[in-house]
C-alpha positions as CSV (number, residue, x, y, z in Angstrom):
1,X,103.2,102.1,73.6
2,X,101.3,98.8,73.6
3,X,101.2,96.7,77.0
4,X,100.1,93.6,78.5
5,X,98.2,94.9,81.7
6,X,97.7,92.2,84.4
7,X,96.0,92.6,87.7
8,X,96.2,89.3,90.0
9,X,93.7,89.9,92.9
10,X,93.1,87.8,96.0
11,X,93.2,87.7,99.8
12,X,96.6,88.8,101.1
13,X,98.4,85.7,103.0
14,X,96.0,83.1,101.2
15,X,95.5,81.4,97.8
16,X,99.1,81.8,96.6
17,X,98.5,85.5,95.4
18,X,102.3,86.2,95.5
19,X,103.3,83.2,93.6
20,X,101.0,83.7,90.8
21,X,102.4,87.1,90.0
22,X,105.6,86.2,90.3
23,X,105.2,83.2,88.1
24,X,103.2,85.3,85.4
25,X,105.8,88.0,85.5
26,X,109.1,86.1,85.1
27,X,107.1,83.9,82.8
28,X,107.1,87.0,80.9
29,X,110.4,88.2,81.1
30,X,111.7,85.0,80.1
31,X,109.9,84.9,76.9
32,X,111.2,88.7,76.0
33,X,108.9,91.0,76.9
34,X,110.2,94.1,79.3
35,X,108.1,93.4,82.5
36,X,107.1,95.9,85.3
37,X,105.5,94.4,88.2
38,X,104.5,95.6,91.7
39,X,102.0,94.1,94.8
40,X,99.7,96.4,96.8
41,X,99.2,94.6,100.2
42,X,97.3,95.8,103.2
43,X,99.2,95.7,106.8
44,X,98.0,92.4,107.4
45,X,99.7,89.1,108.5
46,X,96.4,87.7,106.6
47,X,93.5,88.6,105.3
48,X,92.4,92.1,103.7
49,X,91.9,92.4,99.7
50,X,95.6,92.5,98.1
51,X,96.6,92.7,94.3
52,X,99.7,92.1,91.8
53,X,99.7,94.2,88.7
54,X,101.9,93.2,85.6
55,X,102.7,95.3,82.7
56,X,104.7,93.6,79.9
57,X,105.7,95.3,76.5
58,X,108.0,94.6,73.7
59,X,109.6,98.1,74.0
60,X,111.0,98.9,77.5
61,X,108.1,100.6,80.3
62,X,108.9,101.9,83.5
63,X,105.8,102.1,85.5
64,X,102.1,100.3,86.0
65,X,99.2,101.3,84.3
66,X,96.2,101.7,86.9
67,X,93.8,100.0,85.1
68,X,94.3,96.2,83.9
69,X,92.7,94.7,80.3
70,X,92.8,91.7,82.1
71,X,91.7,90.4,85.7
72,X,92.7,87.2,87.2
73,X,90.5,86.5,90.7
74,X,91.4,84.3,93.1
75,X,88.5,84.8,95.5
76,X,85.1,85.9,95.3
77,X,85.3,89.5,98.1
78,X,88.4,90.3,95.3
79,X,86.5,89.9,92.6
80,X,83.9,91.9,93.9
81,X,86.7,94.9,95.0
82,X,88.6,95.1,91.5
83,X,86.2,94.2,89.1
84,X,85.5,98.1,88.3
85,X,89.5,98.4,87.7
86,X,88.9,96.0,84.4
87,X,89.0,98.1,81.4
88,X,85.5,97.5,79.0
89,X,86.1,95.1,76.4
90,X,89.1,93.7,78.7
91,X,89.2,89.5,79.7
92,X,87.9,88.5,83.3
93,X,89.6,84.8,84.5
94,X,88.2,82.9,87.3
95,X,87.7,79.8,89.3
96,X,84.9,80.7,91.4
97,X,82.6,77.7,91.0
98,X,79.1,79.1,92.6
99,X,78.2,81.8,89.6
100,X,74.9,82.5,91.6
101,X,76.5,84.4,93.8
102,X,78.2,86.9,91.3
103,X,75.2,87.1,88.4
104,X,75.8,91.0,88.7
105,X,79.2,90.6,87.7
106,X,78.4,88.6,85.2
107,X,75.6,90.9,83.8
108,X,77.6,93.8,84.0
109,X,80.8,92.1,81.9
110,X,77.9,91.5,79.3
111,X,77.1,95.3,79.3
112,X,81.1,96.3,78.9
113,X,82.1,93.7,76.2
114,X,84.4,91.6,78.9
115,X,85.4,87.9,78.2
116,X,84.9,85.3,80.7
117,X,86.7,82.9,81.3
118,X,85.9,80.6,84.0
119,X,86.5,77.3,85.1
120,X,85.7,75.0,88.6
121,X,89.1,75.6,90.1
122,X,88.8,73.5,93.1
123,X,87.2,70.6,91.2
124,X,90.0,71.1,88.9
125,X,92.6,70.8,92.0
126,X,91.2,67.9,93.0
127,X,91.0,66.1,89.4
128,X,94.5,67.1,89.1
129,X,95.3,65.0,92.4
130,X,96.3,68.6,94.2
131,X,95.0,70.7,97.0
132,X,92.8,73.1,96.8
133,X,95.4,76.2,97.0
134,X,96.4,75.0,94.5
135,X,93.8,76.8,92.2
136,X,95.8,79.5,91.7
137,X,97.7,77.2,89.5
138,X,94.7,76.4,87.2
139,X,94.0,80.1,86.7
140,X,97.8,80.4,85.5
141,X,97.2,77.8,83.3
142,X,93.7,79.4,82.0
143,X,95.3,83.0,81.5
144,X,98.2,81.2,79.7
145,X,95.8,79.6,76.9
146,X,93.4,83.6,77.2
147,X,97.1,84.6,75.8
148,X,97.7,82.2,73.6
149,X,101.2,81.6,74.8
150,X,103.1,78.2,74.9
151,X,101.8,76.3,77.8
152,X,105.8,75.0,77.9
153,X,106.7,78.5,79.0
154,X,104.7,79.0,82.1
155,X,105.3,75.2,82.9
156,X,109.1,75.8,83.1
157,X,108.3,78.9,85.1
158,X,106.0,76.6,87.6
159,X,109.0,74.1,88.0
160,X,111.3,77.2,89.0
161,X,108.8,78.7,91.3
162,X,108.6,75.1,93.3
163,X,112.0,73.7,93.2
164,X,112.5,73.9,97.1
165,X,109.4,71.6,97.2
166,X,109.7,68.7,94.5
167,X,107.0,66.8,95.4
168,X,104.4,69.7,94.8
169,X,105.5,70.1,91.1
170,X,103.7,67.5,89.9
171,X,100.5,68.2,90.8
172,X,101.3,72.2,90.1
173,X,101.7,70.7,86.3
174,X,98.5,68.7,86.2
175,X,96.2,72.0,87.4
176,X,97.9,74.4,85.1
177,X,97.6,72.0,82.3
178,X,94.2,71.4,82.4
179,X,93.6,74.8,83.4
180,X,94.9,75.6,80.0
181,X,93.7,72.2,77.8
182,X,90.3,73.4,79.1
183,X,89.8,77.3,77.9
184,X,89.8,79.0,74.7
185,X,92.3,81.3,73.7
186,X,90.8,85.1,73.2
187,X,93.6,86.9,71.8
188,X,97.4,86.2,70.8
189,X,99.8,87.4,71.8
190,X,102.6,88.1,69.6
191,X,106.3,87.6,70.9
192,X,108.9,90.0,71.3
193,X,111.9,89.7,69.2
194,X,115.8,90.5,69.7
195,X,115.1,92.3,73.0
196,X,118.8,93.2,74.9
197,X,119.4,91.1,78.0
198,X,117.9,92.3,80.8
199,X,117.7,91.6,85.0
200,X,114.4,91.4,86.4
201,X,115.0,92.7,89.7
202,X,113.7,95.3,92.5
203,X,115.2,97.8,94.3
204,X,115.5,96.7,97.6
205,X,117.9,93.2,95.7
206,X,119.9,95.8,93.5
207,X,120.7,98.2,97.0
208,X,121.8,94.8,98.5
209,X,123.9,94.1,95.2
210,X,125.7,97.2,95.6
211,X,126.2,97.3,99.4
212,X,128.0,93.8,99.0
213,X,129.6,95.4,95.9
214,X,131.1,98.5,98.0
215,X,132.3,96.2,100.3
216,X,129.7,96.8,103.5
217,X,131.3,93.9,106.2
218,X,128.3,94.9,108.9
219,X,124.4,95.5,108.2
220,X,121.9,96.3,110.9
221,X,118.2,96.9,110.8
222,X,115.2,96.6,112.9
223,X,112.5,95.6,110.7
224,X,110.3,98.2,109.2
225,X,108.6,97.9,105.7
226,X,108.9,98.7,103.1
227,X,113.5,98.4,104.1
228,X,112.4,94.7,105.8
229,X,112.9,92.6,102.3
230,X,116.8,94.7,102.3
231,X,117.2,93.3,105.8
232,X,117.0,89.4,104.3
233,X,118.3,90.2,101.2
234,X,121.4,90.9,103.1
235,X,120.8,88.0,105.7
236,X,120.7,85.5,102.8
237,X,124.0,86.6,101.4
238,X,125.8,87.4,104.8
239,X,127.7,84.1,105.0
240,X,128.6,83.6,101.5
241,X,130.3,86.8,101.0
242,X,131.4,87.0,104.7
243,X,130.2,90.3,106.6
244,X,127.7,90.7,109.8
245,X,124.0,91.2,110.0
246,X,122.6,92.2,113.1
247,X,118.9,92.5,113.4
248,X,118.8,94.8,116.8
249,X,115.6,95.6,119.9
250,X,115.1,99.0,118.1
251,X,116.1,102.1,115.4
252,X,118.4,103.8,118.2
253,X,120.6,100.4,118.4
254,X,120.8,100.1,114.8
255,X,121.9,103.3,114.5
256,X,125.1,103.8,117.2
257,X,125.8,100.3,115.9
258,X,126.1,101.4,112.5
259,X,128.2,104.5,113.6
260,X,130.4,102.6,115.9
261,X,131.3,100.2,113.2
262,X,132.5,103.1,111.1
263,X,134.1,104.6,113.4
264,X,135.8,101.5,114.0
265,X,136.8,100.8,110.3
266,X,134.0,98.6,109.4
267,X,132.1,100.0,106.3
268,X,128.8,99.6,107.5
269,X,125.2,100.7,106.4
270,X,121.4,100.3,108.3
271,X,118.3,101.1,106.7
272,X,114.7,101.7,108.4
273,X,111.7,104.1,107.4
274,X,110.5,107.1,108.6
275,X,109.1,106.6,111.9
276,X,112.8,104.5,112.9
277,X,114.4,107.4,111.2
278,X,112.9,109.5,113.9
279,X,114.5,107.5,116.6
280,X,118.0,107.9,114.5
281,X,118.1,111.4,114.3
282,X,120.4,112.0,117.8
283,X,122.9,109.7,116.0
284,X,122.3,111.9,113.3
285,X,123.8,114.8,114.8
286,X,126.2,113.2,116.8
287,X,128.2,111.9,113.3
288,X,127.7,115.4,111.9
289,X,129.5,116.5,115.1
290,X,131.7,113.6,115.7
291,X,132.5,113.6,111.6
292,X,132.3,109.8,111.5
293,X,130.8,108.4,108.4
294,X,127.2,107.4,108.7
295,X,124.9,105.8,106.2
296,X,121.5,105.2,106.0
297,X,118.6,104.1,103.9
298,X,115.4,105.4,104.3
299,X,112.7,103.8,102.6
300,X,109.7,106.1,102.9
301,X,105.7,105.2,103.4
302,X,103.2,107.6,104.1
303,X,103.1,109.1,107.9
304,X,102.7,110.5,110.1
305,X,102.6,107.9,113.1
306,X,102.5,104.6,111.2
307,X,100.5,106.0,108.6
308,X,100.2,103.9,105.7
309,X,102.6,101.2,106.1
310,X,102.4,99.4,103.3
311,X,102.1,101.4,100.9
312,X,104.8,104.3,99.3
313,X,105.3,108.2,99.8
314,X,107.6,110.8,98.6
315,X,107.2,112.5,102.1
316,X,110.1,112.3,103.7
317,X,112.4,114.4,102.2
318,X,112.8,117.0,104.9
319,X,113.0,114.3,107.5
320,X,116.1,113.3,105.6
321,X,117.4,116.6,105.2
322,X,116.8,118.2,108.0
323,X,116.3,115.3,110.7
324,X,118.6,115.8,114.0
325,X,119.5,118.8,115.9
326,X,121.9,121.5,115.4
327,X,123.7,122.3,111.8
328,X,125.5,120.1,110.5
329,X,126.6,118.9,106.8
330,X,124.7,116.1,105.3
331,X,124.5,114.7,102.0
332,X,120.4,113.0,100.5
333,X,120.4,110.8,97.7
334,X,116.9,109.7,96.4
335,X,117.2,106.4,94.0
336,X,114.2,105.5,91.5
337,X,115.2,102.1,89.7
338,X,117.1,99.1,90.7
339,X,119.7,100.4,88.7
340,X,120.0,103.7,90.7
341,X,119.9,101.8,94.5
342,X,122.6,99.3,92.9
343,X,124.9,102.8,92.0
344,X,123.4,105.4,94.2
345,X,124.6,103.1,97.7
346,X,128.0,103.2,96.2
347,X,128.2,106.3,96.1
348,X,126.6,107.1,99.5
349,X,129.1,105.0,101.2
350,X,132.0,106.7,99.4
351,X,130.8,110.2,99.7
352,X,130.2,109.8,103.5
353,X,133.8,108.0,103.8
354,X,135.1,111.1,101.4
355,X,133.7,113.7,103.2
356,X,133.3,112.6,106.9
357,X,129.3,112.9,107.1
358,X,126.2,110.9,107.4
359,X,124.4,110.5,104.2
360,X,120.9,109.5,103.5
361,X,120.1,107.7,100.4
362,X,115.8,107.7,100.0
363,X,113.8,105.1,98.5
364,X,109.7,104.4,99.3
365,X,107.8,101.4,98.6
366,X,107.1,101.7,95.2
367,X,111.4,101.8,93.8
368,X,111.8,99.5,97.0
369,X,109.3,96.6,95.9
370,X,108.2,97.3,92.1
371,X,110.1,94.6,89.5
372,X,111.7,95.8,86.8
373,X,113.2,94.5,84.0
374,X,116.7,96.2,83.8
375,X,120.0,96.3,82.0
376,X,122.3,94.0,83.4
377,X,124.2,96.0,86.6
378,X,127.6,97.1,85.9
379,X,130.1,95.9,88.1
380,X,133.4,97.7,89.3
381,X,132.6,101.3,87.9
382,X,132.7,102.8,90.7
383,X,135.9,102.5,92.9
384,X,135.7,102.3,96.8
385,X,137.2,105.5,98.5
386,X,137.3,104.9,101.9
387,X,138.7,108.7,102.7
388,X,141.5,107.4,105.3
389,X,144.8,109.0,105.7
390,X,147.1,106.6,103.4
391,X,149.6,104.0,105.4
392,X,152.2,105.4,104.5
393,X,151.2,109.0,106.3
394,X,150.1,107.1,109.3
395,X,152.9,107.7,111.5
396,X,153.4,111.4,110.8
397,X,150.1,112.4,112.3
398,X,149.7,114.4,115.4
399,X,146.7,114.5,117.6
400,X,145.2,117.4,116.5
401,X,145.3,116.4,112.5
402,X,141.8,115.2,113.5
403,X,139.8,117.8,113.4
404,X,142.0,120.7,112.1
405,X,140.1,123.5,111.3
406,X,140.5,123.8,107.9
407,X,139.5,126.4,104.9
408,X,138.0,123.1,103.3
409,X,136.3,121.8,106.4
410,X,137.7,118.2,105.6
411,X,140.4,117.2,108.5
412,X,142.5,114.3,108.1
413,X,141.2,111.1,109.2
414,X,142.7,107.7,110.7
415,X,141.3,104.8,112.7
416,X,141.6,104.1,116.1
417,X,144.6,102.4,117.0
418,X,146.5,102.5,113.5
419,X,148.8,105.1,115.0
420,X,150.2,106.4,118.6
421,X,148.2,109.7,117.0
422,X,144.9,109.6,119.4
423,X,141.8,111.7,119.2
424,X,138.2,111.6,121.5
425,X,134.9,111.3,119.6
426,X,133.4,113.4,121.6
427,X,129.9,114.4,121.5
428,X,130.3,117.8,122.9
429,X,131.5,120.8,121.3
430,X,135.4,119.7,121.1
431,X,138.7,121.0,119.4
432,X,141.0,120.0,117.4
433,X,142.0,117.1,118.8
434,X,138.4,116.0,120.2
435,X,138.7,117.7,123.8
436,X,135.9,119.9,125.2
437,X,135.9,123.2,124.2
438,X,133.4,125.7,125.6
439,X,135.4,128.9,124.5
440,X,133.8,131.7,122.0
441,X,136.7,129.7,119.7
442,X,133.7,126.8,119.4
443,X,132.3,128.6,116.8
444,X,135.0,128.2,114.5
445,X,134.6,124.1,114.8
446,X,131.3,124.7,113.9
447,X,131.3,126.9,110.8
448,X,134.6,124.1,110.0
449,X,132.1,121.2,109.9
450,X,128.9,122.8,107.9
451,X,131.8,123.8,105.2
452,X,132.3,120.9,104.2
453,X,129.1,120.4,102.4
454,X,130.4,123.3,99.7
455,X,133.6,121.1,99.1
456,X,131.8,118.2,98.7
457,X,129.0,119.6,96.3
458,X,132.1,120.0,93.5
459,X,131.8,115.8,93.5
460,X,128.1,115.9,93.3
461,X,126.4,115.7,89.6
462,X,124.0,117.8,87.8
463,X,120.5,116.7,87.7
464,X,119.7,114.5,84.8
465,X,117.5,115.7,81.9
466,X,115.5,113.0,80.4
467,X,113.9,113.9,76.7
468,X,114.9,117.0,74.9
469,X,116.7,119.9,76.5
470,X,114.7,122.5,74.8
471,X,111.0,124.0,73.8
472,X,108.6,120.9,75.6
473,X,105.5,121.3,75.4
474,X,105.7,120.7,79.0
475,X,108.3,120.2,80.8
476,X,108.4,118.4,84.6
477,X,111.3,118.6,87.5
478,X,111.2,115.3,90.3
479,X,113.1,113.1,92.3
480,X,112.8,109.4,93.1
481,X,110.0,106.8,91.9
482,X,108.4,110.0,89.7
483,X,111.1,109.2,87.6
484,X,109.4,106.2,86.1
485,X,106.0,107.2,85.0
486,X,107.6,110.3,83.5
487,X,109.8,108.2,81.0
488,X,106.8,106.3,80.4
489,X,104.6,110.2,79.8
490,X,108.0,111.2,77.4
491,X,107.6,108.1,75.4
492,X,103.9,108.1,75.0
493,X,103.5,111.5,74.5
494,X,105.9,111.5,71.3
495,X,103.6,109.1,70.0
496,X,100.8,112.0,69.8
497,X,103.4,114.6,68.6
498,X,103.8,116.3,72.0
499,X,107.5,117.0,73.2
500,X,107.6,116.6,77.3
501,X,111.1,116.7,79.0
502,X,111.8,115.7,82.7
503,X,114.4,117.1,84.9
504,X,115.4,114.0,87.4
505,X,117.5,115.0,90.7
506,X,119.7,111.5,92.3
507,X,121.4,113.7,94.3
508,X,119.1,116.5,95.9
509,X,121.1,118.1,98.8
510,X,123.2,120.0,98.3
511,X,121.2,120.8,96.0
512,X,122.4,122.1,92.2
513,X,121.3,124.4,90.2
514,X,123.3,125.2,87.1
515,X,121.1,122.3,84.8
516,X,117.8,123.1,86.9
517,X,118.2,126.9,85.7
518,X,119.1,126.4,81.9
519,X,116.0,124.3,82.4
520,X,113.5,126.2,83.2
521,X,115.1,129.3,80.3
522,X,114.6,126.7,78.0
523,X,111.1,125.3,78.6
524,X,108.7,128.0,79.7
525,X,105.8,125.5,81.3
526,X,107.9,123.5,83.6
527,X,105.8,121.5,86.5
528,X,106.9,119.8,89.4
529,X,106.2,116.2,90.1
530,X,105.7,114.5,93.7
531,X,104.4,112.0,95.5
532,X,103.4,114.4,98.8
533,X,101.6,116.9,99.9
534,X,103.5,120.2,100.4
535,X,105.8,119.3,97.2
536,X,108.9,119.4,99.1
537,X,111.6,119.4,96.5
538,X,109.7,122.2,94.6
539,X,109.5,124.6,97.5
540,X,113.7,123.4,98.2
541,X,114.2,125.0,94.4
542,X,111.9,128.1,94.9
543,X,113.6,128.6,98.0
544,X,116.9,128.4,96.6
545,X,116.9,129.7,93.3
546,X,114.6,132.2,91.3
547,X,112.5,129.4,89.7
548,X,108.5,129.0,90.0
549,X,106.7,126.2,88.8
550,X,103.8,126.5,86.4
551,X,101.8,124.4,88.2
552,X,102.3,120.9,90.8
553,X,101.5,117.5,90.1
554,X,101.0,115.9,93.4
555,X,99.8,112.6,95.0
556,X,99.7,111.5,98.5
557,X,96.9,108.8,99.5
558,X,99.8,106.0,99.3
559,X,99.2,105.2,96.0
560,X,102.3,105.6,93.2
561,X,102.3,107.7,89.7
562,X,100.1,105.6,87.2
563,X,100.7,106.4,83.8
564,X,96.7,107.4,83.6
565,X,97.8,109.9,85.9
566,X,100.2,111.3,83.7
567,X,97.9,111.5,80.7
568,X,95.5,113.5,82.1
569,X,97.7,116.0,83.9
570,X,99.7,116.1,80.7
571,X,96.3,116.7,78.8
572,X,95.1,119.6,81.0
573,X,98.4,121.3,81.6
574,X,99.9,121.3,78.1
């Protein structure tokens, strides 16, 4: 499919890099076009080469394209970095006023066919009666005019962008308009028409969305990209829907407050990534053993140690599904989309409620961070099931209703104080009514807990097949932010008469298999999709089921799926 492909590059922390994408993108989305836009930073406070990449298209994308047609510099080291990135025959826009000092750039756009165009940004900011950040502004107005858009639409945009700060508006204005008043317009582009209404949104606003949706009354975090943006998301929106945010000294905090709160009655979630996760995983066990709902997000970057921090990873999956010590049930849920962390949390909170269990729903930096134009998010589809014993029933409990050993594994459950019923929460091996129990009868509690994971995989759906069921030319199986560069590979891949079909998992453990094995009868060159190492979810699958993969498509230098990536593997592999 056709796309706009955007790179905005420029030191991270200066020069307004942020708030040029993010003016170009919604610009974009307001004038129709289905948007997909995503910032590579380094872990800097300042400083270090950073870059925002826009894709915009009149049919709806999923994913960024590696490569950009056109480059917008801030600063010169930038320029320098991402100039080889530009596609030949692609538009170069800058402001960078000494051209001495980048004649081999110059040269070389000659040799590939590149536009230029370039204006004296900062002598523009100061005609303009501005500042000399402010040439960011100029080069909006300059790529507006390289478009041949409206210069009205990316004013309106500006005003938006500003509002806390009227009096910078005006001079904003006067450096984007004669940014645009002052270069020629290379190519037009033409307007989408009658596209559905859409949110532009990322994952990490969309899980805060649903959390307040599901009714969460108590969020704690310790910050930790890529969750931190989830942590004020939720700040910004504690006081007008009423519920706590606690920002604690460290993960181990976060966690026991986040378990006590539940086990208290407050529906409550925390989020971190995976080196906090490490420091959850003895409250881990201790709500697998003390069957008190727990919920957690864990937003994954690459490790180990601190890794890559700002950047994304599948590689976490085991963490999540085998973090803590001891057996225990557990649920993982891996959301891709804004549209997934706005449903999946829902869900997670439910199911843990339901089932008495912590559950761990996955996101990384790229379904965390990366805008997306949406459908709008439904609301109240999903009902709140908080798993309690009903009011009603509350005075014909007895003490050891608790933890009954059951043939289900799910024991009837109350909250403190609602009844003279009383049970311990006891961290050691306990019976029915929470007391310690060291007797060869302990085994029994234990083999009562784990069960509950086969009850609660009846509520759990089928992976999702995206494409046609049947005869792909190839075929793929993934989970999590693989999910959109593989619509994107479907879509463009019917375009050159190839059929390619994707098998998505939401809900990954306990894992199910009756749609995974009709999947790989049906298409006979299935390949697994990953953003790690070891492939994690493939070997889950081969462990579990009879299934091998034709071959792996794997990334793990902290960089996500581009949909170059998915051409050439498609390409070799067919």
């Amino acid at each position: 499919m056709e796309r706009l492909k955007i790179r905005v590059v420029g030191h991270s922390g200066y020069g307004g890099l942020l708030s040029t994408g993010s003016i170009i993108a919604k610009a974009l989305e307001h004038l129709g076009f289905y948007v997909v836009a995503d910032r590579e930073y380094p872990s800097l406070i300042k400083g270090g080469t950073s870059c925002f990449t826009i894709n915009a298209s009149r049919e709806s994308i999923n994913s960024l394209s590696a490569r950009p047609d056109i480059l917008v510099a801030i600063d010169k080291p930038c320029l320098l970095k991402y100039f080889k990135t530009l596609n030949d025959g692609g538009t170069l826009v800058h402001g960078y006023e000494r051209l001495s000092g980048i004649t081999e750039i110059l040269e070389e756009a000659v040799k590939r066919d590149i536009n230029v165009a370039h204006l004296n940004g900062r002598e523009i900011t100061h005609e303009a009666g501005g500042s000399e950040r402010m040439k960011n502004v100029v080069l909006i107005g300059m790529l507006w005019k390289v478009l041949g858009l409206p210069y009205e639409t990316i004013a309106d945009q500006i005003k938006d962008q500003f509002a806390s700060k009227p009096n910078i508006i005006p001079p904003n204005l006067k450096c984007a308009k004669l940014g645009y008043e002052r270069t020629e317009t290379f190519k037009t582009i033409e307007l989408p028409k009658n596209k559905p209404k859409t949110a532009f949104m990322d994952g990490n606003y969309a899980l805060a969305l649903g959390a307040i949706h599901a009714g969460v009354r108590a969020y704690y975090a310790y910050p930790m990209s890529p969750s931190t943006h989830l942590l004020t998301h939720m700040a910004n929106h504690a006081k007008e829907f009423g519920y706590v945010v606690k920002q604690a000294e460290d993960e181990i905090t976060v966690a026991n407050l986040a378990l006590g709160s539940m086990h208290a009655g407050t529906r409550a979630l925390c989020a971190t990534s995976g080196g906090g996760f490490d420091l959850m995983t003895e409250t881990v066990s201790l709500s697998g053993t003390i069957e008190t709902p727990f919920v957690c997000c864990l937003f994954q970057r690459p490790g180990p140690a601190t890794g890559l921090p700002t950047w994304t990873a599948q590689g976490d999956l085991n963490l999540a599904m085998h973090g803590g010590h001891g057996e225990f049930a557990r649920m993982v849920i891996a959301a891709s989309d804004p549209t997934d962390h706005f449903e999946l949390i829902q869900h997670a909170l439910n199911f843990a409620e339901e089932f008495q269990m912590p559950v761990i729903l996955l996101s990384d930096k790229v379904s965390a961070e990366q805008y997306v134009s949406v459908p709008p998010l439904q609301q109240n589809t999903i009902p709140i099931k908080r798993g309690l014993v009903a009011k009603q029933d509350l005075e014909k409990l007895k003490n050891t209703d608790r933890f009954e050993v059951t043939e289900s594994g799910l024991s009837k459950r109350w909250l403190p104080g609602e009844t003279e019923a009383y049970y311990f929460a006891n961290g050691d091996e306990h019976d029915s009514e929470g007391i310690l129990d060291e007797e060869e009868t302990a085994g029994d509690m234990y083999a009562k807990r784990i069960r509950k994971l086969d009850f609660a995989a009846n509520s759990v759906p089928e992976p999702k097949i995206y494409g046609e069921n049947k005869n792909a030319d190839i075929s793929f199986v993934g989970w999590g932010s693989t999910k959109g560069p593989l619509l994107d590979a479907i879509n463009d891949a019917k375009a050159n008469g190839l059929r390619v079909n994707y098998l998505h998992y939401s809900f990954v453990s306990p894992l199910k298999t009756d749609t995974l094995n009709q999947f790989f009868a049906d298409n006979k060159n299935v390949h697994l999709a990953e953003g790690n190492y070891t492939g994690q979810l493939g070997n889950l699958i081969e462990q579990q089921t009879q299934n091998r993969f034709k071959g792996r498509m794997l990334k793990w230098n902290g960089r996500p799926f581009f949909t170059e990536d998915l051409d050439k593997y498609i390409k070799e592999n067919k």
